[in-house]
KOLRO-377558 format. One record per residue (C-alpha): residue number from 1; residue in one letter; chain; x, y, z. Coordinates in steps of 0.1 Angstrom, whole numbers. Layout:
<atoms>
ATOM     k   r   c       X       Y       Z
ATOM   NUM   A   A       X       Y       Z
...
</atoms>
This chain:
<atoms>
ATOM     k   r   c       X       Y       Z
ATOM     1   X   A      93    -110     218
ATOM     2   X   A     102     -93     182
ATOM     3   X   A     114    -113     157
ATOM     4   X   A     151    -108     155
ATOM     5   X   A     150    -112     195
ATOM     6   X   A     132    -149     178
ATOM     7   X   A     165    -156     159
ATOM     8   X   A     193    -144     185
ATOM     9   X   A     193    -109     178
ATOM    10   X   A     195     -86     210
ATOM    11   X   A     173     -58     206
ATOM    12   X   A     168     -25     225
ATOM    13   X   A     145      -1     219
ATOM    14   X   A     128      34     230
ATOM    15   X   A      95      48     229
ATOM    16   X   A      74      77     235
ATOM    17   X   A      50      65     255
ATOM    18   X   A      60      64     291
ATOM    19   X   A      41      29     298
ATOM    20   X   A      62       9     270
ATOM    21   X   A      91     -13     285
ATOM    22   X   A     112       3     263
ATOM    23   X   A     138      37     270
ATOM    24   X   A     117      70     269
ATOM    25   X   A     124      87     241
ATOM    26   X   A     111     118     225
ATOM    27   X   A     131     127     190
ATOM    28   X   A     125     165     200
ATOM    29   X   A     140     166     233
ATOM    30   X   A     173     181     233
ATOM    31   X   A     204     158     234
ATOM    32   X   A     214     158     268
ATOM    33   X   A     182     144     281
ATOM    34   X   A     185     112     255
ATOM    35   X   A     185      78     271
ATOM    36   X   A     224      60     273
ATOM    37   X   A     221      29     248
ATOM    38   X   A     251       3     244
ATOM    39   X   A     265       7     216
ATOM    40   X   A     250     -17     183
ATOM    41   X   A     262     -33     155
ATOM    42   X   A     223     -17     139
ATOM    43   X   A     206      13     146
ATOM    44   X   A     171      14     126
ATOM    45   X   A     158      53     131
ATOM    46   X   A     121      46     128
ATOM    47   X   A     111      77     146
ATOM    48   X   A      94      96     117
ATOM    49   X   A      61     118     112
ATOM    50   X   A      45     107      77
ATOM    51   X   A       8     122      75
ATOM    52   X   A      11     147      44
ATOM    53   X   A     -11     170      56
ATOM    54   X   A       1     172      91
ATOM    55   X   A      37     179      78
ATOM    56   X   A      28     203      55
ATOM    57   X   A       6     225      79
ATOM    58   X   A      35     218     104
ATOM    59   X   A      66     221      87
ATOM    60   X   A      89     228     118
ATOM    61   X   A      76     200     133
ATOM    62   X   A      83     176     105
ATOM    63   X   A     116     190     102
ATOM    64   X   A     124     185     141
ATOM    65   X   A     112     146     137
ATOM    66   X   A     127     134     101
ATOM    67   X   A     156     157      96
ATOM    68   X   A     169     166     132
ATOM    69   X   A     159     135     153
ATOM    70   X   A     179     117     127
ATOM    71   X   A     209     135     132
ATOM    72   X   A     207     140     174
ATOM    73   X   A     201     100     168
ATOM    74   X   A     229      97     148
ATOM    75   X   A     256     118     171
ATOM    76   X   A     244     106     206
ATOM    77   X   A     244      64     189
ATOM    78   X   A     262      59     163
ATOM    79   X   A     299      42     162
ATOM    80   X   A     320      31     135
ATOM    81   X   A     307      -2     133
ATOM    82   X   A     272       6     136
ATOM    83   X   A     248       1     106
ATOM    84   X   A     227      32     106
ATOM    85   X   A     196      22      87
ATOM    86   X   A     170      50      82
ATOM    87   X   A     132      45      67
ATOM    88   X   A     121      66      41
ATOM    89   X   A      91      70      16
ATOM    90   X   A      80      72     -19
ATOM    91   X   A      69     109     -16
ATOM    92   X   A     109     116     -20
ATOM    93   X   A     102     116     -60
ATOM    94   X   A      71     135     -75
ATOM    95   X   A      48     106     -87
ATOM    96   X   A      43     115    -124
ATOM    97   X   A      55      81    -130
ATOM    98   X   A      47      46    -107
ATOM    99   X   A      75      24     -97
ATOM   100   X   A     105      45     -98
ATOM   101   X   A     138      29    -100
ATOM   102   X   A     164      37     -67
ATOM   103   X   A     188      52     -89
ATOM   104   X   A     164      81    -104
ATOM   105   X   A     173     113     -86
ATOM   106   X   A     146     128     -55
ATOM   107   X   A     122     152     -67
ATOM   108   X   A     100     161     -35
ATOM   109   X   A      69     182     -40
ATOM   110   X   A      57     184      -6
ATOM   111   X   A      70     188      31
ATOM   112   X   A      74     153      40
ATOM   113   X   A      92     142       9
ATOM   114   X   A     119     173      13
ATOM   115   X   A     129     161      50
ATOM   116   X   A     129     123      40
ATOM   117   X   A     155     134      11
ATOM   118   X   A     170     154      36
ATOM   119   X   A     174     125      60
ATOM   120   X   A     186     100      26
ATOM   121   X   A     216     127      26
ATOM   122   X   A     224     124      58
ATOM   123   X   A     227      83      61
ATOM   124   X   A     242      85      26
ATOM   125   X   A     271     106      40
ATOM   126   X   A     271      83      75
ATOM   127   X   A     279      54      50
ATOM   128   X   A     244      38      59
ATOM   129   X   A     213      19      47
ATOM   130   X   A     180      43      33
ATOM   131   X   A     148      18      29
ATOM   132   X   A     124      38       9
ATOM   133   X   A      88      16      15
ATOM   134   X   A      56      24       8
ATOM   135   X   A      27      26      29
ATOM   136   X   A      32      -2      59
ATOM   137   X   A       4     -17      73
ATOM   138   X   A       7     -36     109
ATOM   139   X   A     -20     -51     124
ATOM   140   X   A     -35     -19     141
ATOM   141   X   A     -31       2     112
ATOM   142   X   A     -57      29     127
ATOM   143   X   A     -75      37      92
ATOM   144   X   A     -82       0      90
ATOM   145   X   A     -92       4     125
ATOM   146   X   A    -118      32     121
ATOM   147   X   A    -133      15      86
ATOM   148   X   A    -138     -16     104
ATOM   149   X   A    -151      -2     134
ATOM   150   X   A    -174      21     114
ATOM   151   X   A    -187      -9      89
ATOM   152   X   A    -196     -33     122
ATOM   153   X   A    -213      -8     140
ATOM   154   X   A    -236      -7     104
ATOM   155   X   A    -224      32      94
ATOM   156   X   A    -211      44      60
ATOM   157   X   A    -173      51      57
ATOM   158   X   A    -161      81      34
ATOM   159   X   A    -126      72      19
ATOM   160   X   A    -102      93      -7
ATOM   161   X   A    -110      85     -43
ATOM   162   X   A     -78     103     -55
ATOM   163   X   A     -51      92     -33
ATOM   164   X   A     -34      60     -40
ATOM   165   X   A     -14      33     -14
ATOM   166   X   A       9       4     -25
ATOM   167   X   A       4     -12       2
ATOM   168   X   A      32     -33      25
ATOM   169   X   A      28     -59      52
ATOM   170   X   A      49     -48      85
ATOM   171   X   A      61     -82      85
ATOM   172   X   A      71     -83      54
ATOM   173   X   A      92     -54      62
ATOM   174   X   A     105     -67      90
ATOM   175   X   A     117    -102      69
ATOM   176   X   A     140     -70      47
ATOM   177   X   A     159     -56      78
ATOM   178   X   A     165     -85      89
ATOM   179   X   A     181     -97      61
ATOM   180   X   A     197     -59      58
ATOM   181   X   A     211     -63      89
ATOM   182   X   A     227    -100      82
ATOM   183   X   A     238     -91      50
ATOM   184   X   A     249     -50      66
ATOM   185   X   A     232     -36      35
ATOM   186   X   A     246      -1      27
ATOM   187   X   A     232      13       4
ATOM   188   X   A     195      26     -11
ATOM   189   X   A     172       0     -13
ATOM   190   X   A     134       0     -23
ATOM   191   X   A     106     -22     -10
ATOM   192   X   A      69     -16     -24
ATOM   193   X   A      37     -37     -37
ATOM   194   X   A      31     -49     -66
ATOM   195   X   A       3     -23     -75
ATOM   196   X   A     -14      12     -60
ATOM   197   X   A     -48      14     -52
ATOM   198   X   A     -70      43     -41
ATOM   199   X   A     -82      45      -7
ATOM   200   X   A    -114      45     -15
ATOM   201   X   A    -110       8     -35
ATOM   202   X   A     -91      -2      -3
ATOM   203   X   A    -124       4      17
ATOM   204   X   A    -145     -15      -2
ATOM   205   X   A    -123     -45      -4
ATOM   206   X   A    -126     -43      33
ATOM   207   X   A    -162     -40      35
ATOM   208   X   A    -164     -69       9
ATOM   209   X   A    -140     -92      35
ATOM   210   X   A    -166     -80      60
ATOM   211   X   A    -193     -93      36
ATOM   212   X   A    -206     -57      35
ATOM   213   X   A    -226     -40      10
ATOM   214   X   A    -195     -24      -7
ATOM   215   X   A    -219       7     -17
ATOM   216   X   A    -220      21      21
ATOM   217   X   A    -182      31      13
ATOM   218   X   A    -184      68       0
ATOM   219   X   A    -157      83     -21
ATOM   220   X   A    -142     122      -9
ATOM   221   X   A    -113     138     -25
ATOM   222   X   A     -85     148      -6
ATOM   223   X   A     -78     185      -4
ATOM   224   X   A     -44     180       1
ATOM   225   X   A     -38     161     -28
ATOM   226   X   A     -59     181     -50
ATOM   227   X   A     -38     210     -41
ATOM   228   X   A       2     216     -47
ATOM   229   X   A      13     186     -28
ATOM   230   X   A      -4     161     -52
ATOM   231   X   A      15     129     -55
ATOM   232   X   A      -2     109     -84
ATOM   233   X   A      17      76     -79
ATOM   234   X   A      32      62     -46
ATOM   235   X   A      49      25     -61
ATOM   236   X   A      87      21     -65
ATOM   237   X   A     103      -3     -82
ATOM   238   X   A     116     -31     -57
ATOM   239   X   A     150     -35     -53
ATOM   240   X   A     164     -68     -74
ATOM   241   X   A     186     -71     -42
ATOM   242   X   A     153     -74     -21
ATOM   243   X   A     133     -98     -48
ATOM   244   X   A     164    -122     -45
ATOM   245   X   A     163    -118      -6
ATOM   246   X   A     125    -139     -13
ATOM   247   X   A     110    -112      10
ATOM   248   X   A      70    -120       4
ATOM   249   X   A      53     -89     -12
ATOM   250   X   A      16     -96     -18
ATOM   251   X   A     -12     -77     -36
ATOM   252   X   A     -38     -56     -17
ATOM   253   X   A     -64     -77     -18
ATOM   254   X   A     -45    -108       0
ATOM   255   X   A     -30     -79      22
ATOM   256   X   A     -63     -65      34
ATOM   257   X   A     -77    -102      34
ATOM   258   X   A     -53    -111      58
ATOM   259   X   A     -56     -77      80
ATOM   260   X   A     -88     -86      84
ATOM   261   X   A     -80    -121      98
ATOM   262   X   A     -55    -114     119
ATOM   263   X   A     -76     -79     138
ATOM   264   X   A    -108    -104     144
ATOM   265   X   A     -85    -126     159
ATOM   266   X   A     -74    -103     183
ATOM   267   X   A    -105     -89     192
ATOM   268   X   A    -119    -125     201
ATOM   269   X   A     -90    -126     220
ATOM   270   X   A     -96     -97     236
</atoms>
């Protein structure tokens, strides 16, 4: 059970994956072979492809997920009572500066950041709710995953010295649209930590929770963000209308800390 099922809410959902209990549903199918929905008083589009380098050496494809899923979501669900509320990403602005304010105009310089502005428009125009977040981490967050993996099993892990993550709990998230959805937010609103920190820093602070040596953690530079695409800075500024809302927003350290916890605790359950 998800947490707004927790508190009353009645949730439907739909999936990819053919073995989830939820409707199958592929963004890039054509229209008429969408699943029927009833019709709700929230829609959160969460369908969305966000690797940079994968958009950018795919640009159709990222197009066909974040711009035109959003729109064959939007025609085939939508009603004029429904709350469309539409996830989108720091890459939207260029990153000379860290924590951008909402109100500061898009300034994509790569693929993915052009279709989430793209999609903003869109849910602008539908009267909706755009929650720009930065990167979201949930319990099987798969580079986590393969570090941890990689440091039990006693090998070194190679991790981007020049690309940077402010880094969001999923369930921290998940208190926002919840209170998005109470409140029927529409609007722009931001939600990001309190600090960035490379992705090679991340990896030793999880070798360190692992009481690792932190020096088997090698740093690489990413090619992508050495080349045209480089996004220096990935915070936003957090919405005063989200600090008031008490939604918890820790540093990466805690964040990582508690990642950590929470995946042994799984595997032992496992």
């Amino acid at each position: 059970m998800c947490a707004a099922q927790r508190i009353g809410y009645k949730v439907y959902g739909t999936s990819r994956r053919a073995s989830s209990n939820h409707a199958l549903l592929d963004v890039t199918w054509e229209l008429d072979r969408w699943p029927d929905l009833p019709t709700c008083d929230s829609m959160i589009v969460c369908a969305s492809l966000n690797k940079l380098d994968q958009c950018q050496n795919d640009p159709a494809l990222s197009f066909a997920v974040n711009v035109a899923g959003l729109e064959k979501a939007i025609k085939k669900y939508n009603s004029p009572r429904t709350q469309v509320i539409f996830l989108s990403s720091s890459h939207i602005f260029c990153g000379e500066r860290p924590f951008v304010d909402e109100t500061e105009s898009p300034n994509p310089q790569n693929v993915l950041g052009g279709n989430k502005a793209m999609g903003e428009k869109i849910v602008n125009e539908e009267g909706g709710l755009v929650v720009r977040v930065t990167k979201v981490i949930d319990p099987l967050f798969p580079r986590f995953v393969d570090w941890m993996t990689k440091l039990t099993d006693g090998e070194t892990i190679e991790a981007y010295s020049n690309l940077l993550g402010s880094l969001v709990p999923l369930d921290s998230l998940i208190q926002a649209l919840i209170v998005a959805i109470r409140e029927d937010w529409r609007r722009i609103i931001q939600i990001s930590g309190p600090e960035e920190v490379s992705y090679y820093d991340m990896a030793r602070i999880l070798a360190r929770n692992l009481h690792r040596n932190e020096d088997v953690v090698i740093p690489v530079k990413s090619e992508i963000v050495e080349a045209e695409t480089h996004v220096r800075h990935t915070t936003l500024r957090t919405s005063q209308i989200v600090k008031d809302s008490n939604i918890e927003l820790p540093e990466t350290e805690g964040i990582i800390r508690e990642w950590c916890n929470r995946y042994n605790e799984q595997q032992m359950k496992e």
